[in-house]
N, C-alpha and C positions, 0 to 999 in steps of 0.2 A: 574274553571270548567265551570263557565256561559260562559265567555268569546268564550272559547274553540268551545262550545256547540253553539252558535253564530252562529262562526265562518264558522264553519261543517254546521249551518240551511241553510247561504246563498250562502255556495256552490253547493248544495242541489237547491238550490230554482235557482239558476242561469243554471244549468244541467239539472234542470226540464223542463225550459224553453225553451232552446236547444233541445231537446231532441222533445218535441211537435212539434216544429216549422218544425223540419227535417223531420216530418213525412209525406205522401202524402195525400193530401189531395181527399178526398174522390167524392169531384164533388159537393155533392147536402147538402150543410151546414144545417143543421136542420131538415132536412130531407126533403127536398123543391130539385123539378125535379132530381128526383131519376130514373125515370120510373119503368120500371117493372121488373128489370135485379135481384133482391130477394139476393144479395149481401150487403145485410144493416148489422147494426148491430144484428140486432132481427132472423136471420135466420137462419140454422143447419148448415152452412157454417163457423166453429169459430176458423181459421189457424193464430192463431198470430204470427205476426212477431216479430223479435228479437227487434225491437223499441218499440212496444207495451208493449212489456215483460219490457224492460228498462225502460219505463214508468209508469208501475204498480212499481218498484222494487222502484223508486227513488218519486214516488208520498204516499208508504208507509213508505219509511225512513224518509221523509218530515214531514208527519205526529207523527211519533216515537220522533223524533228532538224537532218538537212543542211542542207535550207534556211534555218531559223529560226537556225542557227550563222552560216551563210553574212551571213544580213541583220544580225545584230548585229555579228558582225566588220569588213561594211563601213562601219556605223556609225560604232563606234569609230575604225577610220582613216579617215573623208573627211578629217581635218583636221588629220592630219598626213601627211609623205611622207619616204621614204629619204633623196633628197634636202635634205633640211631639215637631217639632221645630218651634212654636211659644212659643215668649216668653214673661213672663206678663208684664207688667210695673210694676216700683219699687213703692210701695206704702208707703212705709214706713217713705218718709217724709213729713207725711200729707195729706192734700188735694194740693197737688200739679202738679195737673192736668192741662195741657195747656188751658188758653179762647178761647172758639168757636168765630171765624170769627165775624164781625158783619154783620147782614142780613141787605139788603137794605130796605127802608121805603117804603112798598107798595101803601101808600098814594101818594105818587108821582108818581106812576104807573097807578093809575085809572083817569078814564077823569074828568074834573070840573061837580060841582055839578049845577053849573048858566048854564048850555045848556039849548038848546031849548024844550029836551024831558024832559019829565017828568022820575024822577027818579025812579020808577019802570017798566019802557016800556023796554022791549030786546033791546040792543044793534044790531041794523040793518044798513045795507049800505044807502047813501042817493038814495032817487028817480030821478031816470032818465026819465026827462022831455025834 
């Protein structure tokens, strides 16, 4: 039934699309250089056309779709979790835990202690002279 229900959302979502696109576009996007012709949206002038209609019809089954996926998908997982498929390590023969790596020796990483600064001075670039 997920599957199914899918299937129906992104026929839905691909008709929506269509279906927008084919519409006329009105001139003035966002409501930018409209002038004063009072044929907007907001006005007592409210004659929808048959794509309009098709658009409300297919952006509310969209919606119906969504949800009705939505509630059988949570279904389906109340009663499992991600968590569930890890799995522990065997303990039970002992401490038989892998050795961590060995860390390198960070004494070989810091500068010699014979420099010319003294050993509590910041660490700074030399002077350019």
């Amino acid at each position: 039934m997920e599957n199914v229900l899918l299937v129906i959302l992104l026929l839905l979502a691909l008709s929506l699309i269509g279906v927008v696109l084919l519409q006329r576009s009105e001139g003035g996007g966002l409501g930018m250089g409209g002038g004063g012709g009072g044929g907007g949206v907001m006005s007592s002038r409210s004659a929808a056309t048959a794509l309009s209609k098709l658009t409300w019809i297919l952006g509310i089954a969209f919606l119906a779709a969504s949800l009705g996926l939505t509630i059988i998908s949570a279904r389906n997982s109340a009663d499992s979790s991600v968590t569930d498929l890890i799995v522990a390590p065997a303990s039970d023969a002992g401490d038989a835990t892998p050795d961590a790596p060995a860390l390198p020796d960070v004494t070989d990483m810091m500068p010699s202690q014979n420099s010319d600064q003294p050993s509590d001075a910041p660490a700074a670039p030399p002077r350019a002279e």
